[in-house]
N, C-alpha and C positions, 0 to 999 in steps of 0.2 A: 333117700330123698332123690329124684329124679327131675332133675330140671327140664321144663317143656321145651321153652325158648328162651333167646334172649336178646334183651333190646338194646339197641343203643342208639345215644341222643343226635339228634342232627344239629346241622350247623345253624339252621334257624332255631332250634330248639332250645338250644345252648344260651338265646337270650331272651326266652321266654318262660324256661319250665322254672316250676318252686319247689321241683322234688331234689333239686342239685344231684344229680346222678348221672354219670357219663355212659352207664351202661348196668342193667337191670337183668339178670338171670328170675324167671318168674318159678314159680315153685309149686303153684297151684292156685285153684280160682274157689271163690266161696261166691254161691247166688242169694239171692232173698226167695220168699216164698213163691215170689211171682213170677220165678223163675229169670228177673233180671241180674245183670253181674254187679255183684257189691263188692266183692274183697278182692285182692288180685295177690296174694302172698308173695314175696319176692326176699332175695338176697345180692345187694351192693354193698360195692366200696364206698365208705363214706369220702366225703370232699368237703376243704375250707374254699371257700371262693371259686369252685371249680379244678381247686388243686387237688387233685385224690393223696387223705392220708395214711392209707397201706393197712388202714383196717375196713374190717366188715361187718355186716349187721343183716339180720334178718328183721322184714318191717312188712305190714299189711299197707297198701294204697287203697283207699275207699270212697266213698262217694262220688264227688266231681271231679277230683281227683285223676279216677279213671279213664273220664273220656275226656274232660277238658286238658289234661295234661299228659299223660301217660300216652294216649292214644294219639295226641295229635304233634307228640315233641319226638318219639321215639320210633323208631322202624325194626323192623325187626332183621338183627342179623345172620348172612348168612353162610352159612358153613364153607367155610378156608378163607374166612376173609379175617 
């Protein structure tokens, strides 16, 4: 399993997003027939209230999901930071 990238949430994000995820390693992308992006596969730390509690989960992100929150809470980080 080869992670592409990975995301993490910004400081505006942090009181907006409903995926509760401080940061998002993506794992692969699934499209629909029409070649738009539907699935975003991912692996986070899960978190209660934004406290990360030291486990993980592999989970799909999908529909508006995507771009209403995924895309617009998270940046992508970048390597040595």
């Amino acid at each position: 399993m080869d992670i592409k990238v990975t995301l993490v949430l910004t400081e505006r994000g942090r009181k907006h997003t409903s995926l509760g995820f401080d940061r998002v390693d993506i794992l692969d992308f699934g499209y629909a027939q029409d070649g738009t992006l539907e699935t975003v596969l991912c692996i986070g730390q899960y978190s209660e209230g934004h406290v990360p509690t030291g486990s993980f989960g592999i989970f799909p992100i999908v529909g508006a999901d995507i771009f209403d929150d995924l895309f617009m809470h998270y940046n992508v980080e970048k390597e040595g930071e």
